[in-house]
C-alpha positions in Angstrom: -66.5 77.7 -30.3 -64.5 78.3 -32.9 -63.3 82.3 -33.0 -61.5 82.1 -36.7 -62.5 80.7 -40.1 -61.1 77.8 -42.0 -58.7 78.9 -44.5 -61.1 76.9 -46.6 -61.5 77.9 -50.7 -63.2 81.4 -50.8 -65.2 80.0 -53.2 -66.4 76.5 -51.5 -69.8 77.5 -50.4 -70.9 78.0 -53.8 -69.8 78.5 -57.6 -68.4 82.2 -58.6 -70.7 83.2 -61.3 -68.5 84.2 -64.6 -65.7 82.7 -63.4 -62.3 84.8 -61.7 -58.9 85.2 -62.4 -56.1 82.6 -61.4 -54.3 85.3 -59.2 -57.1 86.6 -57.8 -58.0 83.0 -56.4 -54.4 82.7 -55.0 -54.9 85.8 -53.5 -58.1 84.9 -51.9 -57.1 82.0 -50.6 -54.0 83.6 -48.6 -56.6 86.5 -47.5 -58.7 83.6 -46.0 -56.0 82.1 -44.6 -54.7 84.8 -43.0 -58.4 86.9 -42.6 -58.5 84.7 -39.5 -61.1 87.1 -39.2 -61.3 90.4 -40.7 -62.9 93.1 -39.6 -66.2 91.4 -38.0 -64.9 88.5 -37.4 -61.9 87.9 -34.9 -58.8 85.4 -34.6 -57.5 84.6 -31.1 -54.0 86.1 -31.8 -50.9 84.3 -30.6 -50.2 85.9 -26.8 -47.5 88.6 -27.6 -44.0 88.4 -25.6 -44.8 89.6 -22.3 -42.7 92.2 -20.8 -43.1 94.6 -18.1 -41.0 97.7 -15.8 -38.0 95.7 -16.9 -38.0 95.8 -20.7 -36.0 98.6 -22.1 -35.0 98.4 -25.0 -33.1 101.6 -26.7 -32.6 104.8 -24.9 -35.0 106.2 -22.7 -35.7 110.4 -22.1 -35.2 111.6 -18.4 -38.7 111.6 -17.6 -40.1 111.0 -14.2 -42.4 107.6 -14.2 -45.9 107.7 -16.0 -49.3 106.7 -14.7 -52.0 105.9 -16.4 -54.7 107.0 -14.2 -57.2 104.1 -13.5 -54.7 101.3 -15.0 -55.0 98.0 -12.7 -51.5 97.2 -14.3 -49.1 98.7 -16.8 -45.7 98.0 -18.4 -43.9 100.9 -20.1 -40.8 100.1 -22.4 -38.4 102.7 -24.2 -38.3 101.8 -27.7 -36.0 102.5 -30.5 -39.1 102.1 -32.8 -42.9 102.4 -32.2 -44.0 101.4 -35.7 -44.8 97.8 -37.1 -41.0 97.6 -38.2 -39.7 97.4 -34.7 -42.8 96.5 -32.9 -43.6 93.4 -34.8 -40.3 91.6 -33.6 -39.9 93.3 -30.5 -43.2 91.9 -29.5 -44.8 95.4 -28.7 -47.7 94.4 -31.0 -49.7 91.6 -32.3 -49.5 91.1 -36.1 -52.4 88.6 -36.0 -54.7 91.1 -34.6 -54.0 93.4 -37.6 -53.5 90.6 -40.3 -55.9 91.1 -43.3 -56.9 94.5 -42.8 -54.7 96.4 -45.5 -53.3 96.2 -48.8 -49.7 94.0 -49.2 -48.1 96.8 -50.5 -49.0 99.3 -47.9 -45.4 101.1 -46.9 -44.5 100.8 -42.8 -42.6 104.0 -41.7 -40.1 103.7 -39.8 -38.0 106.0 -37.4 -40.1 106.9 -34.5 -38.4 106.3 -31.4 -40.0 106.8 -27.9 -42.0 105.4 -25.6 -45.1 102.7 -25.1 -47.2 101.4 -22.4 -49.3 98.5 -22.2 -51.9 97.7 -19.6 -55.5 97.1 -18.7 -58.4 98.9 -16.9 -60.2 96.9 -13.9 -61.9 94.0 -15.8 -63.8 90.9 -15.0 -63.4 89.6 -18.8 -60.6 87.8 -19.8 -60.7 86.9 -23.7 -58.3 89.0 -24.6 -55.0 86.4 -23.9 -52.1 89.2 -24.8 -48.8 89.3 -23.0 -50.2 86.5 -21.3 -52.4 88.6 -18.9 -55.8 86.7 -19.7 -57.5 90.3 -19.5 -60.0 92.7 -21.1 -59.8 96.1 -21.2 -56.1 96.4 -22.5 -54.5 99.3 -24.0 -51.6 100.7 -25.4 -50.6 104.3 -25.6 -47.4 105.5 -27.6 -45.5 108.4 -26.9 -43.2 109.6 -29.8 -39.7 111.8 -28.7 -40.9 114.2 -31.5 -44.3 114.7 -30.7 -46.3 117.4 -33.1 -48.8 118.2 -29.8 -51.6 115.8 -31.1 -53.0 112.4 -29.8 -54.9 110.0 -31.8 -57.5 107.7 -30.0 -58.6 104.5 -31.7 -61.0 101.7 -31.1 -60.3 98.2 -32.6 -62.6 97.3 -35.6 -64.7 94.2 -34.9 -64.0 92.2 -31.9 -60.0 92.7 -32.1 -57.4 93.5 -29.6 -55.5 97.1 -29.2 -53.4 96.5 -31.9 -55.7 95.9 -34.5 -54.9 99.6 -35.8 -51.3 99.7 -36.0 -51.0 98.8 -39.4 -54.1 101.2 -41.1 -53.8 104.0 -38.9 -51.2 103.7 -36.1 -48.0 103.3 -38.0 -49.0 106.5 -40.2 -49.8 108.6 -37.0 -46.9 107.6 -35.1 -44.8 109.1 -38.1 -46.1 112.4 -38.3 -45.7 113.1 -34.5 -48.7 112.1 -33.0 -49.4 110.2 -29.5 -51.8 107.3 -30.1 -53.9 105.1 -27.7 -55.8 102.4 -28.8 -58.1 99.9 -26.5 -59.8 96.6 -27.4 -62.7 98.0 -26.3 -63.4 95.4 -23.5 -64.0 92.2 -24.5 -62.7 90.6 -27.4 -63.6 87.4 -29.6 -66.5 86.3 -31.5 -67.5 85.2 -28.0 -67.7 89.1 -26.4 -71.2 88.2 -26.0 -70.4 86.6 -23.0 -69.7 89.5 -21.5 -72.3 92.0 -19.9 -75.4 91.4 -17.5 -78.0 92.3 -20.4 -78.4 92.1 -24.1 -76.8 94.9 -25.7 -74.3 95.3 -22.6 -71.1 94.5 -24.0 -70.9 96.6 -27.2 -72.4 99.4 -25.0 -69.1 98.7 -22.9 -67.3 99.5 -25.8 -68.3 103.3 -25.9 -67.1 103.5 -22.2 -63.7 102.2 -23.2 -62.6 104.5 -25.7 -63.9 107.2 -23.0 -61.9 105.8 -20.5 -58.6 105.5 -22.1 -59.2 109.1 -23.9 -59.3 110.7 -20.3 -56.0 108.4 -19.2 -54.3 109.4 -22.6 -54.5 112.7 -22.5 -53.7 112.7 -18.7 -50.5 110.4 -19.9 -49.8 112.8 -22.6 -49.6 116.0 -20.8 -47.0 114.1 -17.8 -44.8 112.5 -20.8 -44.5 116.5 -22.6 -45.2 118.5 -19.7 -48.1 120.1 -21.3 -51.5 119.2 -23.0 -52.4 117.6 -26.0 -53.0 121.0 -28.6 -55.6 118.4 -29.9 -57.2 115.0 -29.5 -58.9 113.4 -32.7 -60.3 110.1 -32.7 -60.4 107.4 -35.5 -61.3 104.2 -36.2 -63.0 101.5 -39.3 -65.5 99.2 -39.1 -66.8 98.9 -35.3 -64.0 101.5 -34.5 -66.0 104.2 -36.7 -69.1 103.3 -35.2 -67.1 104.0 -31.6 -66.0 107.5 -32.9 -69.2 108.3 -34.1 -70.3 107.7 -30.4 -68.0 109.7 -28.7 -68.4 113.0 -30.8 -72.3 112.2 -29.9 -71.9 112.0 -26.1 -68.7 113.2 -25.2 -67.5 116.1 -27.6 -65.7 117.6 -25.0 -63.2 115.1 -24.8 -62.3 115.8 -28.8 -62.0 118.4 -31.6 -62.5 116.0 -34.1 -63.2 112.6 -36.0 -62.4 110.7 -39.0 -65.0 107.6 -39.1 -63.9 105.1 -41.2 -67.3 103.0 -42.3 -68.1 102.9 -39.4 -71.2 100.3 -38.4 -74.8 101.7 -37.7 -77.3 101.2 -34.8 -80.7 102.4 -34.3 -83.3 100.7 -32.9 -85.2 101.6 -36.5 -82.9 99.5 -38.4 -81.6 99.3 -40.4 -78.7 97.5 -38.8 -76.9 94.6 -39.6 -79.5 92.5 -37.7 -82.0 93.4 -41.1 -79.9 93.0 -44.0 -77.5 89.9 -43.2 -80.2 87.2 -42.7 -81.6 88.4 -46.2 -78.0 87.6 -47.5 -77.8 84.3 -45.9 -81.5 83.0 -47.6 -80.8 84.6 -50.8 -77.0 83.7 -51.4 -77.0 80.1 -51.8 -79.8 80.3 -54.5 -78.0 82.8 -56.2 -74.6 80.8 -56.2 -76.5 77.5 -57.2 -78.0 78.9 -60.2 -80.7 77.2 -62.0 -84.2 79.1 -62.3 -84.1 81.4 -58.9 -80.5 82.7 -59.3 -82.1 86.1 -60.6 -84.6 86.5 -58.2 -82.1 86.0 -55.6 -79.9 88.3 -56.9 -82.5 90.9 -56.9 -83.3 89.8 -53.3 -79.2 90.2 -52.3 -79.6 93.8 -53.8 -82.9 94.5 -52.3 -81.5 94.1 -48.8 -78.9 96.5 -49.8 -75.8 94.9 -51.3 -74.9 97.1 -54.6 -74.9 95.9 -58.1 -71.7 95.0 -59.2 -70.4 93.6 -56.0 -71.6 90.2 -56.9 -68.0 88.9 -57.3 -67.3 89.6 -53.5 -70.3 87.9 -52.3 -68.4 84.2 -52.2 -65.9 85.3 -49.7 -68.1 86.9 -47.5 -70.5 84.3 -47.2 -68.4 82.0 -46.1 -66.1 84.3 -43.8 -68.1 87.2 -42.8 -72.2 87.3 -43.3 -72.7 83.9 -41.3 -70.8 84.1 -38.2 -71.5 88.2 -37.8 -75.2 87.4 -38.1 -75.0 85.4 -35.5 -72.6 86.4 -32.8 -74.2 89.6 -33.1 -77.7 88.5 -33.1 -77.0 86.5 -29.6 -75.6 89.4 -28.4 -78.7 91.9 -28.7 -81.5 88.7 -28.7 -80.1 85.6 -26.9 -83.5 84.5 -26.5 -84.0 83.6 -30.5 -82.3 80.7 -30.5 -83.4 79.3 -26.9 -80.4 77.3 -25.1 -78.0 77.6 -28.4 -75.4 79.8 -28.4 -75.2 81.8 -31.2 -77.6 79.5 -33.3 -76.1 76.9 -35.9 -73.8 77.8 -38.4 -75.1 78.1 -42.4 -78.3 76.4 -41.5 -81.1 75.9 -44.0 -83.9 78.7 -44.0 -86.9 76.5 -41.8 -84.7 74.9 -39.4 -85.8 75.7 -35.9 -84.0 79.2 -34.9 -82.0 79.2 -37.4 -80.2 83.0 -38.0 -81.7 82.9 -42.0 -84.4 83.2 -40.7 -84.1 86.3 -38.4 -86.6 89.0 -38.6 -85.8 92.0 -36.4 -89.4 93.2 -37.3 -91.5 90.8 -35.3 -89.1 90.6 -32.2 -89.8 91.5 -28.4 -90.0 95.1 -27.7 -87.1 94.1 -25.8 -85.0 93.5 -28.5 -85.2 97.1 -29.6 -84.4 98.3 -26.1 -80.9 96.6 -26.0 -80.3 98.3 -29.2 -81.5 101.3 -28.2 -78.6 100.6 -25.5 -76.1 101.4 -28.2 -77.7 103.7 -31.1 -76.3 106.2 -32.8 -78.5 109.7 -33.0 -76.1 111.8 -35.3 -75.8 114.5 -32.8 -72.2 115.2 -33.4 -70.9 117.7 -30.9 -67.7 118.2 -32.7 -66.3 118.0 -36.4 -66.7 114.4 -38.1 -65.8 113.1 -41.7 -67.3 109.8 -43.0 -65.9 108.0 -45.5 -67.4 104.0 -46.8 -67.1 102.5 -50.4 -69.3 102.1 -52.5 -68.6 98.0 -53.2 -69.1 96.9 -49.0 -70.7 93.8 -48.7 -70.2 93.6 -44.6 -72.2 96.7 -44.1 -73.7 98.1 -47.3 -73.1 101.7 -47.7 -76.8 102.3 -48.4 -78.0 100.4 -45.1 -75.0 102.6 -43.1 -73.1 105.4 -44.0 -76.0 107.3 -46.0 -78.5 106.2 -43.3 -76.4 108.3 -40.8 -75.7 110.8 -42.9 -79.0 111.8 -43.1 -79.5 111.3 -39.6 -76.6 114.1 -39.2 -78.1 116.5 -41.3 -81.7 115.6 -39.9 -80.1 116.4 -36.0 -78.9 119.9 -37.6 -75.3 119.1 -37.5 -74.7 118.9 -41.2 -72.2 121.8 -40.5 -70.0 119.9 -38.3 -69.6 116.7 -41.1 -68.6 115.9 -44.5 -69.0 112.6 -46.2 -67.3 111.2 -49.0 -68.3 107.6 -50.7 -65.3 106.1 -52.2 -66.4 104.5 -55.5 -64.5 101.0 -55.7 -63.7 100.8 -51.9 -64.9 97.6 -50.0 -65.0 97.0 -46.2 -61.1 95.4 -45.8 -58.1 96.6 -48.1 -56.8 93.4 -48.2 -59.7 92.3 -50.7 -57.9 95.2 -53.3 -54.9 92.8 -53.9 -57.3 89.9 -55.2 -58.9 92.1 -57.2 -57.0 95.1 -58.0 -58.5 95.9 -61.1 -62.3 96.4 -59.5 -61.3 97.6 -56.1 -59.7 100.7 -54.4 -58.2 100.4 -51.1 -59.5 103.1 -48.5 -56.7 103.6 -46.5 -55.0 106.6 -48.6 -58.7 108.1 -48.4 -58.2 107.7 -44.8 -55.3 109.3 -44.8 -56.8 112.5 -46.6 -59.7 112.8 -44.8 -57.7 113.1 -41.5 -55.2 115.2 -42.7 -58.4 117.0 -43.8 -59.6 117.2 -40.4 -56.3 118.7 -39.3 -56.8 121.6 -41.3 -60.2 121.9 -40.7 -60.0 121.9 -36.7 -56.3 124.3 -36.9 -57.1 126.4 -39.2 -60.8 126.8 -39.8 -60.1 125.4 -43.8 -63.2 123.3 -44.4 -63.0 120.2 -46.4 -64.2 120.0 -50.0 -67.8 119.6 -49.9 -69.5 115.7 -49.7 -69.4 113.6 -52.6 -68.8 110.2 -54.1 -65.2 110.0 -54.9 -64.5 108.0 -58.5 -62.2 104.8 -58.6 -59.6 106.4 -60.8 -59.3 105.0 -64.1 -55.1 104.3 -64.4 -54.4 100.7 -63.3 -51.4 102.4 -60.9 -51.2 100.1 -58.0 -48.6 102.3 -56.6 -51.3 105.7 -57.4 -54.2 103.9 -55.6 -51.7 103.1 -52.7 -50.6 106.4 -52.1 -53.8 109.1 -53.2 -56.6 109.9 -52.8 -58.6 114.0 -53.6 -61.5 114.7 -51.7 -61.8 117.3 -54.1 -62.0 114.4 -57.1 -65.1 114.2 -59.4 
């Protein structure tokens, strides 16, 4: 099947109520053309150049070899520059993998020289087709020449590769003097359902991922400097948050610290994305069509969680996001709904047999609940966490996620350990903000805050302001909502 939308009209699957600006329908159009997948959703980037021992490029430290300990293969390479502006043309990243997932004017650093390995863990997938090794479980680790004692771990959002994170979080790292790892997690592709013996298997594979290349990082880490990481935070959005709330829950030794970037929720409760998305998919197309049941099916969109006021994103997330992520993830955790399908039909009628509008998690097998049960979240955080989600996500609705496991922190007695800050304004992917900068705020300077928050917090004992809902600010300064963002703001 196919792993990446048609850079189709945003707007094809149904009429935009009220009409939308010129721009923002140019900008939406190169978004979907180059979304190939945002955040849930995943393209199938172009392979990267492969390299190996041989590729040196730049000058190199006198440093005996590295291992990564566990690695079935690695290639290290000395690099005059481990940000975006070297990596992207000397094929030491992917740019597909993080296409779509920030703003246009987000500012690449530059000026980091050191060096970066590449490699896998023992697999048996092979979706992810990178440097032509047809081979899950990849990772890269950068090692910076001026290194401030940190590392950084990251898990790819959605089903994306290990450099899905450059851009958002990696670049920005890199420049202040951290080591960073990242992994694909293990099986990549809006197929990663093939992967596993059991329902619920290969996101569950996930968690042991990020485990496993935290314990070879830091290993890496202390050969490259000759001494320990002084800290190891992890990080991540979208799947990659849910994968750092995971880790402070079960392996806190391993970190002082997380930023979780809206990260996605599981419980075997619900809600989950398995309750609110096929409520999306029945409701949308009568609320697009218009006519007599518009209204009712926009109360029904908001009843299942989507917020008031985000009506004008719902278009491009029907067609790109709600369908497919139903789906793929649905087959995933309950193969069995749809029978001999694989992952169902796409944008089926509610009453066709099996069809994902339909879905109701409610009246499944128990053993539906025990696959997620394989892979949910209790809020037992072992070790400082900040949350941050915006207000305005229609991929996983801040009311059906973010405040669901905040509460479950505070319920689990950890409220000490976390703080939690809404971003009024902020949607699931930054890229959206250009198409609509005027109604959106892009998350990644609140990212940025909240980890340098964290810093502070796990150095220094300063604790963050306390939670809150951040307001959009009210100056239309692209440049301001580029670069800021208070957690102290009311």
């Amino acid at each position: 099947m196919s792993t990446a939308p048609s850079p189709h009209r945003p707007n094809q699957a149904g009429p935009t109520r009220g009409g939308r600006p010129a721009r923002a329908g140019r900008t939406l159009r190169r978004a979907a053309a180059a979304a190939a997948a945002l955040v849930v959703l995943a393209a199938v980037p172009a392979a990267a150049r492969p390299h190996g021992e041989s590729d040196r490029t730049g000058r190199c430290p006198t440093t005996a070899p590295l291992t990564v300990p566990g690695a079935e293969h690695q290639a290290t390479a000395c690099l005059d520059e481990l940000t975006t502006a070297g990596t992207a043309a000397s094929g030491h990243t992917d740019p597909a993998d993080w296409a779509g997932l920030t703003p246009a004017g987000l500012a690449v650093p530059s000026g980091v020289p050191g060096i970066q390995i590449d490699g896998y863990f023992p697999d048996t997938s092979r979706g992810n087709t990178n440097h032509g090794w047809d081979h899950d479980a990849q990772f890269v680790i950068r090692l910076p020449d001026h290194w401030n004692g940190g590392l950084v771990i990251a898990g790819s959002p959605g089903v994306r590769e290990q450099y899905a994170n450059d851009r958002a979080i990696g670049d920005w790292v890199l420049s202040r003097g951290f080591a960073f790892a990242a992994t694909d997690k293990g099986n990549t592709g809006a197929a990663f359902h093939r992967d596993g013996d059991a329902p619920g298997a290969a996101i569950a594979e996930w968690n042991d991922r990020v485990t496993e290349l935290t314990r070879a990082a830091r290993a890496v880490v202390a050969q490259r400097y000759h001494r320990p990481a002084a800290r190891t935070l992890v990080t991540g959005m979208s799947n990659g948050g849910y994968l750092v709330r995971w880790q402070l829950e079960h392996h806190p030794e391993l970190y002082d610290g997380g930023v979780d970037w809206e990260g996605t929720l599981w419980r075997a409760q619900g809600p989950h994305l398995l309750t609110f998305l096929p409520p999306a998919l029945r409701a949308y197309p009568v609320y697009a069509a218009g006519g007599a049941g518009a209204e009712r099916a926009r109360r029904e969109m908001t009843a299942a969680g989507f917020p008031t006021g985000s009506e004008f994103l719902w278009p491009f997330h029907h067609q790109y996001y709600w369908d497919l992520t139903q789906r793929i993830y649905r087959e995933e955790l309950d193969p069995d709904y749809d029978g001999a399908l694989e992952a169902g039909n796409p944008f089926c009628a509610p009453g066709t047999p099996a069809c994902d509008a339909d879905y109701d998690y409610g009246s499944r097998p128990r053993s539906v609940r025990a696959a997620v049960s394989k892979i949910a979240l209790t809020g037992r955080i072992g070790k400082p966490l900040i949350t941050l989600h915006g207000t305005l996500d229609v991929l996983l609705p801040i009311s059906r996620g973010s405040d669901v496991y905040a509460a479950m922190v505070r319920d689990a007695g950890r409220g000490h350990l976390f703080r939690y800050y809404r971003i009024e304004g902020g949607t699931h992917v930054d890229s959206l903000y250009d198409a609509f900068p005027d109604r959106l705020r892009p998350l990644v300077p609140c990212h940025r805050s909240a980890f340098t928050a964290l810093e502070a917090w796990v150095d220094r004992g300063v604790r963050p302001p306390s939670s809150r809902t951040l307001p959009r600010p009210t100056a239309q300064d692209s440049e301001a909502l580029l670069t800021g963002c208070r957690l102290d703001a009311r």
